[in-house]
RONUVO-38251 format. One record per residue (C-alpha): x, y, z; residue in three letters. Coordinates in steps of 0.02 Angstrom, whole numbers, plus 50000, padded with zeros to 5 digits. Each point is the difference from the previous one (the first is absolute). Layout:
<dokols>
XYZALA
...
</dokols>
This chain:
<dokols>
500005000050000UNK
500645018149927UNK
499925012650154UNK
499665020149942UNK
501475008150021UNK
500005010950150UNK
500025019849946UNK
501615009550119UNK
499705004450139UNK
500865015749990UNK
498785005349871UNK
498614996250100UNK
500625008950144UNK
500455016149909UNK
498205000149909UNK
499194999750178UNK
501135013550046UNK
499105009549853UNK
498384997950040UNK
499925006650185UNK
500925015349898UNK
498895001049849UNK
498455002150141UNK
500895015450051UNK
500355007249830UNK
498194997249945UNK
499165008350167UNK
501445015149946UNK
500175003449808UNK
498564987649965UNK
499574984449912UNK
500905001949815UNK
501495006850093UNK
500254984550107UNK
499644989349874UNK
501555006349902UNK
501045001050142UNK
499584982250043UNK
499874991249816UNK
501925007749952UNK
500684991950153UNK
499214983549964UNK
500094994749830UNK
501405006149883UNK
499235009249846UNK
500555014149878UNK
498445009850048UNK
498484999850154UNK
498405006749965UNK
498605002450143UNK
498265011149938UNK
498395001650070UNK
498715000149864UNK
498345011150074UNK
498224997649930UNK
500245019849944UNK
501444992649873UNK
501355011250096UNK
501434987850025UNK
501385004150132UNK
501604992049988UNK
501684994750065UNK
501524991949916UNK
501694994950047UNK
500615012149870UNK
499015016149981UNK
500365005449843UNK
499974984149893UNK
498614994150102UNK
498975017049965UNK
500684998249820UNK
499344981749977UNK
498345005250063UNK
499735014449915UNK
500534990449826UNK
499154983250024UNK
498385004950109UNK
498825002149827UNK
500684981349937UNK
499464992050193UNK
498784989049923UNK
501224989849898UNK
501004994550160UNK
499384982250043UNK
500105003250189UNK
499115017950039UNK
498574998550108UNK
500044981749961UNK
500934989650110UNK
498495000450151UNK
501304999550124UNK
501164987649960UNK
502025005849968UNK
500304995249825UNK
501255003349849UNK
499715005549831UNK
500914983349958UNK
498914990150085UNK
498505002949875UNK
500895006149836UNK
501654997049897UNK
501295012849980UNK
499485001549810UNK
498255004450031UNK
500375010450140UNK
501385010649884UNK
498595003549856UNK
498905009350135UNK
499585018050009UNK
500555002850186UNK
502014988649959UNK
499765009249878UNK
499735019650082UNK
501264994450134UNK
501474995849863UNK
500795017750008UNK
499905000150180UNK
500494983750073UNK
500024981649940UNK
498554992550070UNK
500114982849967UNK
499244992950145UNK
499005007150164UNK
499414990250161UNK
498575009950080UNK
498185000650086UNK
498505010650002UNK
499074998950163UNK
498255005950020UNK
500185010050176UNK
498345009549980UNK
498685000349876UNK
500605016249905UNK
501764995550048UNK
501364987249927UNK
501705000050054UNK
501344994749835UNK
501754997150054UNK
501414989249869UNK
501664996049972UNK
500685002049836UNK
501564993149924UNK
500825000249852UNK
500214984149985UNK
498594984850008UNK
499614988450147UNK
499945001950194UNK
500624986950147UNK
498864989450122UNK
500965010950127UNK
499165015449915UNK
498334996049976UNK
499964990950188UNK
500635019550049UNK
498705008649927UNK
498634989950041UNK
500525001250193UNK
499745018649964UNK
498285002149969UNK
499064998650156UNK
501215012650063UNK
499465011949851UNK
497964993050052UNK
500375006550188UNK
500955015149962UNK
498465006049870UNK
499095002650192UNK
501275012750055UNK
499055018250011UNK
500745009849840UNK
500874987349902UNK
498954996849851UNK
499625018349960UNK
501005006149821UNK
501565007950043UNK
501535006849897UNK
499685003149834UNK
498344992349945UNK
499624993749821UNK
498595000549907UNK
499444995749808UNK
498525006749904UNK
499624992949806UNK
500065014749882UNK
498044996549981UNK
499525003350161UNK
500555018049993UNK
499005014749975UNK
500205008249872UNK
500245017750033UNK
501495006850123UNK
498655005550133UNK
499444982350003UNK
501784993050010UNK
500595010950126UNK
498284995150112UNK
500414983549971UNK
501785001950063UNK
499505008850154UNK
498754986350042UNK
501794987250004UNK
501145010550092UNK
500055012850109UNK
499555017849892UNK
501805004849950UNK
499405014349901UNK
501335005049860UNK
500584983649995UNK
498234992549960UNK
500115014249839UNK
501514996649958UNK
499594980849979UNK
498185002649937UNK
501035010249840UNK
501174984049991UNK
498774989449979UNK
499105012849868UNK
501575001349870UNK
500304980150027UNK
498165000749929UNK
500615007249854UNK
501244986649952UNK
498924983450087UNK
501484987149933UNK
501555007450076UNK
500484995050167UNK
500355015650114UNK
500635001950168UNK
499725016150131UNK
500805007550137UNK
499695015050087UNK
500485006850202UNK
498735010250102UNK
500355009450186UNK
499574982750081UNK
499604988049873UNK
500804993649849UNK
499214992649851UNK
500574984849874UNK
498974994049870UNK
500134987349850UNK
498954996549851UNK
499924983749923UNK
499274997749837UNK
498834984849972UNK
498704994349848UNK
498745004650015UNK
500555017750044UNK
498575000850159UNK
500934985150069UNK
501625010950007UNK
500785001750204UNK
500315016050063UNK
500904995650174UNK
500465015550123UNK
500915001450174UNK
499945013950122UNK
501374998150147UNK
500315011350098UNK
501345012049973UNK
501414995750136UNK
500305018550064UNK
497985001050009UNK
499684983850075UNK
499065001850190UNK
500874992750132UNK
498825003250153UNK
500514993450184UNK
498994987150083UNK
499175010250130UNK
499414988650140UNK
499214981149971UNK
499585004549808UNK
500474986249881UNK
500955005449847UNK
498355001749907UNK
499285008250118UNK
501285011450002UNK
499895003349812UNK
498075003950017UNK
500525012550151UNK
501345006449893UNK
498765007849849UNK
498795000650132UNK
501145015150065UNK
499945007149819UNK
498305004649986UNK
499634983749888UNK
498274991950002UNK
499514980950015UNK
499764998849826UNK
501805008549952UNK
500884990350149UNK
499404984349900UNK
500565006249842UNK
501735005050041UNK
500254980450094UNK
499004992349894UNK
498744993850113UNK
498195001149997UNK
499125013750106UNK
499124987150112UNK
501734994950063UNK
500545016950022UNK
498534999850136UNK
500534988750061UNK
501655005150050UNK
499535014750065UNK
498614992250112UNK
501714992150064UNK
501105014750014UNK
498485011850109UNK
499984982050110UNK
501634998750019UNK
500305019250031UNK
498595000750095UNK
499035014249906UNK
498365004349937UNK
500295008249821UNK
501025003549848UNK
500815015150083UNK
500394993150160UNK
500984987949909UNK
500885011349887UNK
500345011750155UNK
500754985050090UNK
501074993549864UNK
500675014449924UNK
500645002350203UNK
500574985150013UNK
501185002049845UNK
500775015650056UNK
</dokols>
């Protein structure tokens, strides 16, 4: 009789290590963070992907390298569908060689989108369902085809970590610089519309919402040239690319808004708030309303309430201004 070969001990022992850490890191920087940090550590890859994929189609993101993560995002987001694995492995850690060869796989649109960027030959990932508008999408991808026992056995350990941590106050809320795709058809089609539109997906940038709603009018002008866009605003910055498609209404128009770095609010953490909580007290402080605080996170308006039915419990005040009064104080 053939005993399994024991996995080392040493690896086991260091990936415990990085859970009790990767709790920490999630409750602090949040879920795609950790999931990085974590996932690098583990398995060896050329690149780490973690993104949270909200019912509103914003997508917020983390990668073990920013730029050619944001990059390969960006380039390959409009050609998802032709990946065997998105939204489709209910769960289970699986590899793109696992359910196609490397020839099929190299004729696709998304190998294909992701040639000028990296090699992707082969990628070991999950989607987990954590809510119902929520699925968290983390991979590793390699330029090279096939993963070990050792790797798979790694990942899988993983995921009732990345199941718990979901329950940690403020985790699964977009942060960084959140993506988002509209088809060229769904677009209105005058600049008023556009820019409406626009507002209703990010936080109301003003001159950078013109300045895109005019992109996207000249690249109507010239439908089957791919375009890209970049622009920088007081707080926010704008990137944009447009991918051309046939029919021409099927044609991706994918934008990002971070956060300009110099801009960027870094409130304390006045008393017992959580680190959402915080960031509702934050533009709270600013004059902001429910609806706007759930615009600039990215949250719905209901949950806004909901945090600040927290913060006046936890600060033990009545209203709005009490609040504000107490953590604009407490910050001084």
């Amino acid at each position: 009789m053939k005993l399994a070969r024991p996995y080392p001990m040493e690896k086991m022992m260091e990936a415990n290590e990085l859970v009790a850490s990767f709790y920490g890191c999630a409750f602090r920087d949040g879920l795609v963070e950790a999931t990085i940090r974590v996932m690098t550590r583990l398995i060896g890859g050329d690149l780490h992907l973690a993104f949270l994929t909200h019912s509103t189609g914003l997508v917020s993101h983390a990668t073990s390298d920013g730029e050619t993560g944001s990059k390969l995002l960006m380039n390959t987001m409009s050609e998802a569908s032709s990946h065997p694995l998105i939204y489709q492995t209910k769960g289970r850690v699986m590899a793109i060689s696992d359910v196609i060869t490397s020839h099929d796989w190299q004729s696709r649109g998304m190998y294909q989108a992701a040639r000028p960027i990296i090699r992707m030959e082969d990628s070991l990932g999950v989607d987990i369902q954590l809510t119902p508008e929520i699925t968290l999408s983390t991979c590793v991808i390699r330029e090279r085809r096939g993963y070990s026992e050792m790797d798979r056995l790694l990942f899988q350990q993983m995921l009732p970590h990345f199941h718990a941590s979901a329950k940690f106050s403020g985790t699964l809320e977009p942060k960084g610089s959140p993506f988002f795709m509209l088809e060229a058809g769904e677009l209105p089609r005058t600049r008023k519309g556009v820019m409406r539109l626009l507002a209703e997906k990010t936080h109301d940038v003003g001159p950078l919402i013109r300045q895109c709603a005019e992109w996207i009018g000249a690249t109507r002008l010239r439908p089957h040239i791919p375009r890209s866009f970049s622009a920088n605003g007081a707080e926010f910055a704008c990137n944009a690319v447009y991918i051309p498609k046939q029919p021409i209404a099927k044609s991706s128009f994918i934008f990002s808004f971070p956060w300009q770095e110099s801009a960027r609010p870094t409130p304390a953490y006045p008393l017992s708030l959580t680190r959402r909580e915080n960031e509702v007290g934050h533009w709270l402080c600013q004059g902001k309303t429910n609806s706007e605080i759930a615009s600039i996170l990215g949250i719905r308006p209901g949950t806004v309430k909901r945090h600040l039915e927290n913060i006046y419990e936890k600060l033990d005040v009545p209203s709005r201004a009490c609040a504000t009064r107490v953590i604009r104080d407490s910050n001084k």
